[in-house]
C-alpha positions in Angstrom: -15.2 6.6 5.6 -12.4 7.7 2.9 -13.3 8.4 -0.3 -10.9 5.9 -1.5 -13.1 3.3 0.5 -16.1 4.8 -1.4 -14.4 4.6 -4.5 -13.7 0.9 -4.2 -17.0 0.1 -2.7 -18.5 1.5 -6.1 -16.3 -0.3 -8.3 -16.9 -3.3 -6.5 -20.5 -3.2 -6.7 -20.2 -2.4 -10.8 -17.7 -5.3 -10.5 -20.7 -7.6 -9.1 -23.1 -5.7 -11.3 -21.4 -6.9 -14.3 -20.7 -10.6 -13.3 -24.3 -11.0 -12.6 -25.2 -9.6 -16.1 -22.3 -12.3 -17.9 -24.2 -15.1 -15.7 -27.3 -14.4 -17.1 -26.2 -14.1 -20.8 -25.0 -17.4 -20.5 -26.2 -19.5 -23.9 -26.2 -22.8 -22.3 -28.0 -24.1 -25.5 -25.2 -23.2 -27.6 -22.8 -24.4 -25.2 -20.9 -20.9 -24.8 -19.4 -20.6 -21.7 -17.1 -18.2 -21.7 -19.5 -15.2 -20.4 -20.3 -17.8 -17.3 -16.7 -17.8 -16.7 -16.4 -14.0 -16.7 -19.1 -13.2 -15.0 -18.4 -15.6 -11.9 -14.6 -14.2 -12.2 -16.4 -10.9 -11.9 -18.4 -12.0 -8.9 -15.5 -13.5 -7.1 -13.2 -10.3 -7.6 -15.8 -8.0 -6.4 -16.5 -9.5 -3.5 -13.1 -9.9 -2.7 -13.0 -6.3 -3.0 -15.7 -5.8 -0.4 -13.8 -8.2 2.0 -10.8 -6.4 1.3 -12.1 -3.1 2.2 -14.1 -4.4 5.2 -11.0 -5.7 6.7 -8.3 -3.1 6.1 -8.3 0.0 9.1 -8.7 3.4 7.9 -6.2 5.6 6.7 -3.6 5.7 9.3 -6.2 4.9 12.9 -4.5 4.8 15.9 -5.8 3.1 19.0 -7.5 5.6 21.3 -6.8 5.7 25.0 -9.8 7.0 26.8 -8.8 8.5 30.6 -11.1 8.6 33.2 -11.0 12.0 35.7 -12.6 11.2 39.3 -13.9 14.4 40.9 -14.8 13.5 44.5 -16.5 16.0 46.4 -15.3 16.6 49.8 -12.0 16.2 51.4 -9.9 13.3 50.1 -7.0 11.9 51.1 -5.3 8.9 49.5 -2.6 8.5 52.2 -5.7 7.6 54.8 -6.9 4.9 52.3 -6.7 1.6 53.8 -7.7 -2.1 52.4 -10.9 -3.3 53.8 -9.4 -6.8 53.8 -5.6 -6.5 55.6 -5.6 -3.1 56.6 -2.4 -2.2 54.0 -2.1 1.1 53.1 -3.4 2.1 49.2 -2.1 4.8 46.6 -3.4 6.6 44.2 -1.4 3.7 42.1 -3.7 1.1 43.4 -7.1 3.1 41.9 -8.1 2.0 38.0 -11.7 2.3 36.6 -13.4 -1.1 35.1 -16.5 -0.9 33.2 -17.2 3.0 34.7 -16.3 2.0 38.5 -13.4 2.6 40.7 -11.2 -0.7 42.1 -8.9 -1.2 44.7 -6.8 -3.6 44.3 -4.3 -4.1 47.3 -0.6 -4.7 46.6 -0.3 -6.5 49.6 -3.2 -9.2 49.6 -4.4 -9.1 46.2 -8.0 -8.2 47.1 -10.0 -6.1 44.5 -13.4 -4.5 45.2 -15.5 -1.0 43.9 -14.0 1.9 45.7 -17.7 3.8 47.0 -17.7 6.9 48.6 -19.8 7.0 52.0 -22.3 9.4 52.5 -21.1 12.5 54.8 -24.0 12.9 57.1 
């Protein structure tokens, strides 16, 4: 978190600090009104402040791209790869990860499934 963040977080809690203290020195006897007006202007700009700050990205954030490095053991080759449905052949171009898991998808039929390495033995 920024220290500017910080800083407005701070003033908006004095901010709300305050408006509660004008609410409660409300004479409603006397009919004064005026500190019920402040302190619920106070309330309303604080807050705002927190929803401000909540909302707005830090300073400067860029979206991160996360790559995922697949280290098979063994002799690979992708040229070999074939689709399990048609029998089309597959590039490395046709490999992506979802949720942590290798898919195929096939260019030709449109078939998608987990790419799973079969045991050598």
């Amino acid at each position: 978190m920024s220290a500017g963040k910080i800083i407005g977080y701070i003033f908006a809690a004095v901010t709300i600090f305050f408006g509660i203290l004008f609410i409660w020195s409300t004479d409603f006897e006397a009919g004064m009104y005026g500190s019920l007006v402040i302190g619920v202007i106070s309330l309303l700009v604080g807050f705002m402040i927190i929803f401000i700050l909540g909302r707005k990205k830090s300073g400067g954030a860029q979206q991160e791209e996360i790559k995922y490095q697949i280290d098979l053991g063994g002799d690979v080759n992708l040229d070999q790869l074939k689709c399990r449905s048609c029998g089309g052949s597959l590039s490395s171009d046709n490999i992506s990860m979802v949720a942590g898991a290798p898919m195929v998808e096939c260019p030709y039929c449109g078939t998608s499934y987990q790419l799973t390495e079969e045991p050598k033995w």
